[in-house]
KOLGU-4560 file (N, C-alpha, C; in nm, 3 decimals, padded with zeros to 5 digits):
<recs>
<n_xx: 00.876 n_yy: 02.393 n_zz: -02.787 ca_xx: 00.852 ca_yy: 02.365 ca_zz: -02.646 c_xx: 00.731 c_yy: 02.445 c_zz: -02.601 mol: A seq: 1 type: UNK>
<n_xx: 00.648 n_yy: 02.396 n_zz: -02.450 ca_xx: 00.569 ca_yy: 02.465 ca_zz: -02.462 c_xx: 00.541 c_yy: 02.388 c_zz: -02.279 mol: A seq: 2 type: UNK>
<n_xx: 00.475 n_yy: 02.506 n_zz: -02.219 ca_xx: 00.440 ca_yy: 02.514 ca_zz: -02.100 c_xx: 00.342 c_yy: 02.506 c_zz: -02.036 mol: A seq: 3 type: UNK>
<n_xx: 00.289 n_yy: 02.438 n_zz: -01.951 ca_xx: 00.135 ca_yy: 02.445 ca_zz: -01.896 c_xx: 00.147 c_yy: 02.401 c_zz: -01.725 mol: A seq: 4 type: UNK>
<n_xx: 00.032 n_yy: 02.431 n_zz: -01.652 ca_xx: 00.041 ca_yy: 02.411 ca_zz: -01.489 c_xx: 00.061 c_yy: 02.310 c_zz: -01.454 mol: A seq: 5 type: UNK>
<n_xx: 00.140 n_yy: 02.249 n_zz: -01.361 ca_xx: 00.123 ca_yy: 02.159 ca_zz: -01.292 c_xx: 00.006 c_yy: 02.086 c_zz: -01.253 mol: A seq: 6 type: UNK>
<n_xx: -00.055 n_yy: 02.181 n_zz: -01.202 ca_xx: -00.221 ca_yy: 02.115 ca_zz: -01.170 c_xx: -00.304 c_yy: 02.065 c_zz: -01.277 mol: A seq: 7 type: UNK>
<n_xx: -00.317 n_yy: 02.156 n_zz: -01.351 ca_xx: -00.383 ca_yy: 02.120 ca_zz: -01.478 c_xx: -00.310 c_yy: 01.996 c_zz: -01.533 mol: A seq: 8 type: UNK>
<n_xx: -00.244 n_yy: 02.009 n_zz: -01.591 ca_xx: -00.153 ca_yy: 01.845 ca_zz: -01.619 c_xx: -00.163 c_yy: 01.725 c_zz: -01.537 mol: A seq: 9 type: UNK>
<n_xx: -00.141 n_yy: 01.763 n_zz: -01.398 ca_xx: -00.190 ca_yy: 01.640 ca_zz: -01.339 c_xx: -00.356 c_yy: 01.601 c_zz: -01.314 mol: A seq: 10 type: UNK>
<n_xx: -00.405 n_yy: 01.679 n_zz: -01.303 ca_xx: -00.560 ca_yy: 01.664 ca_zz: -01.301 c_xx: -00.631 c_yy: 01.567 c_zz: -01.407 mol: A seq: 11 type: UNK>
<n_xx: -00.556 n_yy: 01.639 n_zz: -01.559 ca_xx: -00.623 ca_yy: 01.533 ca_zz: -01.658 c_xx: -00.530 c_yy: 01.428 c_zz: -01.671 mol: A seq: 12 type: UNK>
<n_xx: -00.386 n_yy: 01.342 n_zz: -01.640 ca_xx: -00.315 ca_yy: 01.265 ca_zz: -01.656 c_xx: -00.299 c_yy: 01.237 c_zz: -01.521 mol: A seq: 13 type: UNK>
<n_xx: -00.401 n_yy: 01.059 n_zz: -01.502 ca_xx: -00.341 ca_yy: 00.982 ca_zz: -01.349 c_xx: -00.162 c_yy: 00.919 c_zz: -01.380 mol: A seq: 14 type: UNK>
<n_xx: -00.088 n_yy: 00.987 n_zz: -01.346 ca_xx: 00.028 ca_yy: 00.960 ca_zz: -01.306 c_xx: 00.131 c_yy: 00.845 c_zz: -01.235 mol: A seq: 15 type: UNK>
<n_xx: -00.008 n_yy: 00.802 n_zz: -01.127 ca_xx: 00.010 ca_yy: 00.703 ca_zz: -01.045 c_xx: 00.118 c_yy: 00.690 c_zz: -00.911 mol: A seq: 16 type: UNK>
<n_xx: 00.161 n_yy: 00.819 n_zz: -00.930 ca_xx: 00.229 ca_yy: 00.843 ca_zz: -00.810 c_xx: 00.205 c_yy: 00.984 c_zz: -00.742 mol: A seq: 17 type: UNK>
<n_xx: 00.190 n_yy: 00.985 n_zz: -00.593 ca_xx: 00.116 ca_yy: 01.121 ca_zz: -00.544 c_xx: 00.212 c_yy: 01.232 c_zz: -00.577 mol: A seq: 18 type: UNK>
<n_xx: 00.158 n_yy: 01.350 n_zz: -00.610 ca_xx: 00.221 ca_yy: 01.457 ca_zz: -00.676 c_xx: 00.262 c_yy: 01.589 c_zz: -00.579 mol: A seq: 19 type: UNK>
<n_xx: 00.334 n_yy: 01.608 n_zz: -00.528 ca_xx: 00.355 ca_yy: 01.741 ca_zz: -00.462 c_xx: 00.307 c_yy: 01.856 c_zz: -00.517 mol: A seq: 20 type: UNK>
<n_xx: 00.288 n_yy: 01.915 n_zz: -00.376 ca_xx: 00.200 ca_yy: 02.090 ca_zz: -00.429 c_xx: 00.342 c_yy: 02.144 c_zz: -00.465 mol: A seq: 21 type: UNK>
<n_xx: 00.263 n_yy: 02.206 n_zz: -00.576 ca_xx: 00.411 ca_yy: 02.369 ca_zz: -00.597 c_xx: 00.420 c_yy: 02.427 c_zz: -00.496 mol: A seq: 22 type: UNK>
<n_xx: 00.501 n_yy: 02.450 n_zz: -00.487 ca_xx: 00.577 ca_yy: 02.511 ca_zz: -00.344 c_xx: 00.640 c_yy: 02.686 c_zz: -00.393 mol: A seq: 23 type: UNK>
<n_xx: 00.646 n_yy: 02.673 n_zz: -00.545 ca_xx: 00.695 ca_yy: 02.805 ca_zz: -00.551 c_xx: 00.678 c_yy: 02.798 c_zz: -00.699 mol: A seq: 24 type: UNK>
<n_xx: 00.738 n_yy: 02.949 n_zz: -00.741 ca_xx: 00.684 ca_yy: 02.970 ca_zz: -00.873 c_xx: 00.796 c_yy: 02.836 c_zz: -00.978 mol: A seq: 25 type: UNK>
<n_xx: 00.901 n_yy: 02.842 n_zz: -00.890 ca_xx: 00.983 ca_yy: 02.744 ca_zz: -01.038 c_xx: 00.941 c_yy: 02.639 c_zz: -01.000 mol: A seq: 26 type: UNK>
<n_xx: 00.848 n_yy: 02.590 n_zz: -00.970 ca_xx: 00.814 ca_yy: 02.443 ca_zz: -00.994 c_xx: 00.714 c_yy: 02.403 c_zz: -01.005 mol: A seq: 27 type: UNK>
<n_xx: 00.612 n_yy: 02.517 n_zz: -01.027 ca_xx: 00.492 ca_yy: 02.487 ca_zz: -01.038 c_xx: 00.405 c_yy: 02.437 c_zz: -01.182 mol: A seq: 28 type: UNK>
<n_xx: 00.512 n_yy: 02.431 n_zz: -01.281 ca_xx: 00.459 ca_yy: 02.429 ca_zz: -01.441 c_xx: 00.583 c_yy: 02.311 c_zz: -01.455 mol: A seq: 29 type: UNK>
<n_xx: 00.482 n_yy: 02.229 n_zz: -01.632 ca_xx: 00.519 ca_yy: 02.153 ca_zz: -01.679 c_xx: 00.609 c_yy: 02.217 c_zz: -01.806 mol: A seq: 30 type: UNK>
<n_xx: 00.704 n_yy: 02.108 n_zz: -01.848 ca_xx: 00.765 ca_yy: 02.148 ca_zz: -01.961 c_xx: 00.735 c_yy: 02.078 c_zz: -02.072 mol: A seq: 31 type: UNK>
<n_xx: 00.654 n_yy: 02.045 n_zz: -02.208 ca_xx: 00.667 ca_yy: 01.982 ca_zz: -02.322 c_xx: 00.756 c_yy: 02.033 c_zz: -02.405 mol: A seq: 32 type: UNK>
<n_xx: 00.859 n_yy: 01.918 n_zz: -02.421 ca_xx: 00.967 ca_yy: 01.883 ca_zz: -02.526 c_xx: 00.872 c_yy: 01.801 c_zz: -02.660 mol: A seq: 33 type: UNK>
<n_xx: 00.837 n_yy: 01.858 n_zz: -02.790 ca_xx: 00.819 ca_yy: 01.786 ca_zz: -02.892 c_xx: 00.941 c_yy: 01.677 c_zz: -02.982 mol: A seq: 34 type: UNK>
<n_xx: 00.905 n_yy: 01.547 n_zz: -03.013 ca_xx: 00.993 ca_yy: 01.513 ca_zz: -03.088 c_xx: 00.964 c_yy: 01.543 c_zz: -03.258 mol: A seq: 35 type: UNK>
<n_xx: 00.898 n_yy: 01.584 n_zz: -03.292 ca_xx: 00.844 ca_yy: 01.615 ca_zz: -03.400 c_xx: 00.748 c_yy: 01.741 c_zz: -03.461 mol: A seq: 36 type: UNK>
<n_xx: 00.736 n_yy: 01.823 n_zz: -03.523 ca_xx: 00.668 ca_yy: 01.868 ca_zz: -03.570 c_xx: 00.511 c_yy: 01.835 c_zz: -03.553 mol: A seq: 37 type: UNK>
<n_xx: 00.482 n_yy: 01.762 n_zz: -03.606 ca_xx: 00.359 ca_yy: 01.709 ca_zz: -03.585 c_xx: 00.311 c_yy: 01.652 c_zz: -03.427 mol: A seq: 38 type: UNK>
<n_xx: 00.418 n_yy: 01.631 n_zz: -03.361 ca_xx: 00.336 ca_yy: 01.631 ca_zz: -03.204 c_xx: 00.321 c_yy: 01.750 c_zz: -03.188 mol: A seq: 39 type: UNK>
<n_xx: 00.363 n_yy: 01.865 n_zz: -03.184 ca_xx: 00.343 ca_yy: 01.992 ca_zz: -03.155 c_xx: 00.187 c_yy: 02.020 c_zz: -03.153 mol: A seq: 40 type: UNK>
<n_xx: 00.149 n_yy: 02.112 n_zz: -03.052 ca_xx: 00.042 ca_yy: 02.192 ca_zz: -03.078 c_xx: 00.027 c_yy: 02.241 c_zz: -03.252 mol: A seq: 41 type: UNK>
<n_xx: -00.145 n_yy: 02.247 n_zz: -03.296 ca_xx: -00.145 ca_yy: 02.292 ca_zz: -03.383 c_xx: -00.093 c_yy: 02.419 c_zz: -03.414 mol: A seq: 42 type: UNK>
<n_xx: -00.145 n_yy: 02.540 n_zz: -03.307 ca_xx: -00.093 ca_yy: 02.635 ca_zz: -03.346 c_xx: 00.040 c_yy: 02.688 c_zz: -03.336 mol: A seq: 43 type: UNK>
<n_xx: 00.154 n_yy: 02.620 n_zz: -03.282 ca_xx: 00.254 ca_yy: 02.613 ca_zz: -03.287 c_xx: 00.330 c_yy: 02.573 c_zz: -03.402 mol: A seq: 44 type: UNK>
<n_xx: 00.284 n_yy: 02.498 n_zz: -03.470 ca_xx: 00.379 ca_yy: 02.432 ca_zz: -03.581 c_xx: 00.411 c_yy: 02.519 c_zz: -03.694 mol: A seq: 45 type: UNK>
<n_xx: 00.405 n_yy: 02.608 n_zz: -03.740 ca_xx: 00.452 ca_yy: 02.728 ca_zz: -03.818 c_xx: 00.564 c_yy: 02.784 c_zz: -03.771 mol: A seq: 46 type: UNK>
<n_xx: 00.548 n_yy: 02.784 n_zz: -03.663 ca_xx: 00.635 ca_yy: 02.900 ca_zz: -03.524 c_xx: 00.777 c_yy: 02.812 c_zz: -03.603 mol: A seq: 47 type: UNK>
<n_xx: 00.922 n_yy: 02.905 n_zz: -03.535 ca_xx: 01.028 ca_yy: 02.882 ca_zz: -03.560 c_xx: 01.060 c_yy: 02.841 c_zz: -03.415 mol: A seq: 48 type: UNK>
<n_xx: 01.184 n_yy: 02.722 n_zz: -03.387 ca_xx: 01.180 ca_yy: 02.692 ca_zz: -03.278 c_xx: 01.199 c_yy: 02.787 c_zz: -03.153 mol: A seq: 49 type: UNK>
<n_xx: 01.287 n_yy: 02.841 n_zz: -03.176 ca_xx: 01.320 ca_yy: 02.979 ca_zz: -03.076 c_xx: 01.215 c_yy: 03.036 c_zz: -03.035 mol: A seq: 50 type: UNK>
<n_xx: 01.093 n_yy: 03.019 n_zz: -03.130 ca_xx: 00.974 ca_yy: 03.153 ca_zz: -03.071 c_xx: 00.837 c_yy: 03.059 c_zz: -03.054 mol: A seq: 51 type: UNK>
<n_xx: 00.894 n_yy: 02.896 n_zz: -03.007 ca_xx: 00.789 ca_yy: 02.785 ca_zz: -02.939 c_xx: 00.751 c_yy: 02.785 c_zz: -02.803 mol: A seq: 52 type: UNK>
<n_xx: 00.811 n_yy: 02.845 n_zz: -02.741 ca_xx: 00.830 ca_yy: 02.842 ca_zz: -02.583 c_xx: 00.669 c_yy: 02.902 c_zz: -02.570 mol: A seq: 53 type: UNK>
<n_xx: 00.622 n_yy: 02.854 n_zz: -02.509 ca_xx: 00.450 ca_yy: 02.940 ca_zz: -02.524 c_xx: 00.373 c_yy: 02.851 c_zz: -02.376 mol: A seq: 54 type: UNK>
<n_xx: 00.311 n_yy: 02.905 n_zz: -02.331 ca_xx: 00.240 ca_yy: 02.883 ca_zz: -02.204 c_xx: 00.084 c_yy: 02.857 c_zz: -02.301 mol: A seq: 55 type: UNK>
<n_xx: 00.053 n_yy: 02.707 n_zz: -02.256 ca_xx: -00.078 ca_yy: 02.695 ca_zz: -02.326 c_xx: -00.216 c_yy: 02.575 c_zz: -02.205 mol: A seq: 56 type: UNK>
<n_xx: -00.299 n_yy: 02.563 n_zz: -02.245 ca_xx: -00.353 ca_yy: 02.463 ca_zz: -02.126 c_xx: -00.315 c_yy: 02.353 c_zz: -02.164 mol: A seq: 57 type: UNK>
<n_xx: -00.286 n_yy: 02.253 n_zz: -02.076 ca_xx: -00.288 ca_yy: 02.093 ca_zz: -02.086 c_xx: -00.336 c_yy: 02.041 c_zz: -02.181 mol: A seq: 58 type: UNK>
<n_xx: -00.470 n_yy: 02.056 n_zz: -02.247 ca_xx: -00.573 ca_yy: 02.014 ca_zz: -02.357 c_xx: -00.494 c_yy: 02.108 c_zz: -02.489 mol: A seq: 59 type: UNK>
<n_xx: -00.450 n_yy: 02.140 n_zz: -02.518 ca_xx: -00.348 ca_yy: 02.241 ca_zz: -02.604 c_xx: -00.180 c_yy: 02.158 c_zz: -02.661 mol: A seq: 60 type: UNK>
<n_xx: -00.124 n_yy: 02.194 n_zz: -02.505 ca_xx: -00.043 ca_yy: 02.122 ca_zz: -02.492 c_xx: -00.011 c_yy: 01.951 c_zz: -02.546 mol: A seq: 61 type: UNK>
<n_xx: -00.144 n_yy: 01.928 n_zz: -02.541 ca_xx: -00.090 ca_yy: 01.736 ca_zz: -02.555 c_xx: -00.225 c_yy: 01.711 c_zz: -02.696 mol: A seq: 62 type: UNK>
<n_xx: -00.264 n_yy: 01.834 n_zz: -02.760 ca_xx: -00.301 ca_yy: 01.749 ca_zz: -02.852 c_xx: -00.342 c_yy: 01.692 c_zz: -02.937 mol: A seq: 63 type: UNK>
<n_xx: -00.184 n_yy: 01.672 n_zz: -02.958 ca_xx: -00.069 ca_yy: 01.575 ca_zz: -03.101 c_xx: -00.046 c_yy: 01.469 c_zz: -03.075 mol: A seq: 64 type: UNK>
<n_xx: -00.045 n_yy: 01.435 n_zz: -02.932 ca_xx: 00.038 ca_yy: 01.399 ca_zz: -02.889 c_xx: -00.019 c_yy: 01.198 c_zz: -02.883 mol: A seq: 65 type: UNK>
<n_xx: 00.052 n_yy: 01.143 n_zz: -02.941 ca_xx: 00.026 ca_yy: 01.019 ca_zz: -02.999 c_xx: 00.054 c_yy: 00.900 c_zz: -02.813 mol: A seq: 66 type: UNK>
<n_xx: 00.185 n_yy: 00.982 n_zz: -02.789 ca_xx: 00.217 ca_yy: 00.884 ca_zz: -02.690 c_xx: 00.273 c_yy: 00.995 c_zz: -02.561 mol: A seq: 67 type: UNK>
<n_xx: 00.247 n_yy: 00.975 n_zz: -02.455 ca_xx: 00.331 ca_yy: 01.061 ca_zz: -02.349 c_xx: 00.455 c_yy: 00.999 c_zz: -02.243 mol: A seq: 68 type: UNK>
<n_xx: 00.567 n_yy: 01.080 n_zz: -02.255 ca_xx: 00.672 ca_yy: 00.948 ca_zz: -02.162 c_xx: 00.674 c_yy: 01.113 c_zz: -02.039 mol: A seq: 69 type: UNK>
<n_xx: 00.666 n_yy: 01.032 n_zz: -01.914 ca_xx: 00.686 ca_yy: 01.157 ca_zz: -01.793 c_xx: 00.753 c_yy: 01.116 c_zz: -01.778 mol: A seq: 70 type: UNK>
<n_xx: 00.920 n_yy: 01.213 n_zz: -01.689 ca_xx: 00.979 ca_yy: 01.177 ca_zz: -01.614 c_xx: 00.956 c_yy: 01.293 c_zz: -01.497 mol: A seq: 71 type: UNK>
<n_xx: 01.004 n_yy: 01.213 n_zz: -01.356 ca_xx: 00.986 ca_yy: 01.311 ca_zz: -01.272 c_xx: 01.126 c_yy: 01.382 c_zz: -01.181 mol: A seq: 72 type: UNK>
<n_xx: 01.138 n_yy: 01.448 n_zz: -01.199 ca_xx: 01.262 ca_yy: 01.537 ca_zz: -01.144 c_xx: 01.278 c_yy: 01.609 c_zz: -01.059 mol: A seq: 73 type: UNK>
<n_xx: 01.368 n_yy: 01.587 n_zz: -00.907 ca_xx: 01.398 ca_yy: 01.662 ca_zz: -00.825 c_xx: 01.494 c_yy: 01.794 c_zz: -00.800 mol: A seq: 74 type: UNK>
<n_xx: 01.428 n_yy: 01.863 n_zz: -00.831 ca_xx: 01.470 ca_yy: 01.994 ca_zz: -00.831 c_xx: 01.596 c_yy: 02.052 c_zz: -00.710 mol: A seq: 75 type: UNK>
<n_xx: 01.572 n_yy: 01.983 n_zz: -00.597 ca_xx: 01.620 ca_yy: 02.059 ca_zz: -00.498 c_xx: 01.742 c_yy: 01.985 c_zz: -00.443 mol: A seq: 76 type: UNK>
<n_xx: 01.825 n_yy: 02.065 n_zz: -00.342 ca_xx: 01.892 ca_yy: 02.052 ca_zz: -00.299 c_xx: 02.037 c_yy: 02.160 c_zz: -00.390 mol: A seq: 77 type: UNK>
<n_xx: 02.148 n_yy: 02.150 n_zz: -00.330 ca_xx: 02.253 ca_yy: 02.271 ca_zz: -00.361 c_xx: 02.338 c_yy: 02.230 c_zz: -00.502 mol: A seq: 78 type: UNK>
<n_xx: 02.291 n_yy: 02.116 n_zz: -00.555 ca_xx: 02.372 ca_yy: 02.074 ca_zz: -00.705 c_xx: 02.298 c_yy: 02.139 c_zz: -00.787 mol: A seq: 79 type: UNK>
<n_xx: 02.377 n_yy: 02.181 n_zz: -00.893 ca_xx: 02.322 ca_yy: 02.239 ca_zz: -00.994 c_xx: 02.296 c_yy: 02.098 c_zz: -01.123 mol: A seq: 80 type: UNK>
<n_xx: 02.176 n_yy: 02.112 n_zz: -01.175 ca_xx: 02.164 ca_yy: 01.965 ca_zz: -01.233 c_xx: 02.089 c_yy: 02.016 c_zz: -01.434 mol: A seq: 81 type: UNK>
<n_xx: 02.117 n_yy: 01.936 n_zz: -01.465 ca_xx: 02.074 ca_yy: 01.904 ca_zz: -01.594 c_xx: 01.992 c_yy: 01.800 c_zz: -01.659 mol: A seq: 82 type: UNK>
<n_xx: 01.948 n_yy: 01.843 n_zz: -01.734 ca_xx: 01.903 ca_yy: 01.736 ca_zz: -01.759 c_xx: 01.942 c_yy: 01.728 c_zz: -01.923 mol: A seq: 83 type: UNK>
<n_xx: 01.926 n_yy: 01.588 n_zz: -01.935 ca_xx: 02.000 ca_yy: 01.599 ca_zz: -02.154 c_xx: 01.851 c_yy: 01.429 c_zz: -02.188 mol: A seq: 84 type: UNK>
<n_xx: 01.806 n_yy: 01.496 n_zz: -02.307 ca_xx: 01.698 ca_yy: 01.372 ca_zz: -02.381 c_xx: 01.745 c_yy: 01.312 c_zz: -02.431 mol: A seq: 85 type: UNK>
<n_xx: 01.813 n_yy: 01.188 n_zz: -02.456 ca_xx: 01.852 ca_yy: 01.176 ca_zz: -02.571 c_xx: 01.721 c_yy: 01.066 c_zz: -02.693 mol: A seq: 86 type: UNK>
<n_xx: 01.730 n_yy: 01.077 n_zz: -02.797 ca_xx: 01.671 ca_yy: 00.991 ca_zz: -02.927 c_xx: 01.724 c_yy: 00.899 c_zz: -02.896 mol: A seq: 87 type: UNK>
<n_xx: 01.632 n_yy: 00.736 n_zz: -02.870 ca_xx: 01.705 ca_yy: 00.626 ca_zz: -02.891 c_xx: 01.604 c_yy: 00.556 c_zz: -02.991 mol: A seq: 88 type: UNK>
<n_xx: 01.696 n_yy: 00.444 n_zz: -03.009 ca_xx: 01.570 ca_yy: 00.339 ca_zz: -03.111 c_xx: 01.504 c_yy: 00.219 c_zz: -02.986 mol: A seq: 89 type: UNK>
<n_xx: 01.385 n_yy: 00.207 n_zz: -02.994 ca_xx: 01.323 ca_yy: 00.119 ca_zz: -02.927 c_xx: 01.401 c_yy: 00.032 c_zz: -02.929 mol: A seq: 90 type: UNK>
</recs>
């Protein structure tokens, strides 16, 4: 996994839907989930998963990266929420 700004991420990826300012520190960064090894950042892919978590730029971050799926997620309000990926087959 691996982390980069909000801004930066949206700046180089049109999204197509208007993007809210960070409003605070937990929401101001993106999260990349790899499905593979090889999407990973180069210099990441040695790393053991536990010690992937790494703050890198956008241009870093994405690139392996063959295809990108966003989802967008509301953080707020008093539920505590999850989220789960699952692998499907096309």
């Amino acid at each position: 996994m691996a982390h980069t700004t909000k801004r930066n991420f949206t700046d180089m990826f049109e999204l197509g839907v208007p993007i809210d300012a960070s409003g605070s520190e937990s929401d101001r960064d993106v999260l990349f989930i790899y499905s593979k090894v090889g999407a990973m950042p180069t210099r990441m892919q040695g790393k053991k998963v536990q010690d992937t978590v790494e703050f890198l730029t956008v241009e870093e971050a994405t690139e392996n990266c063959h295809e990108m799926n966003v989802m967008f997620h509301y953080r707020g309000g008093a539920r505590n929420q999850c989220l789960a990926i699952v692998p499907q087959v096309r």
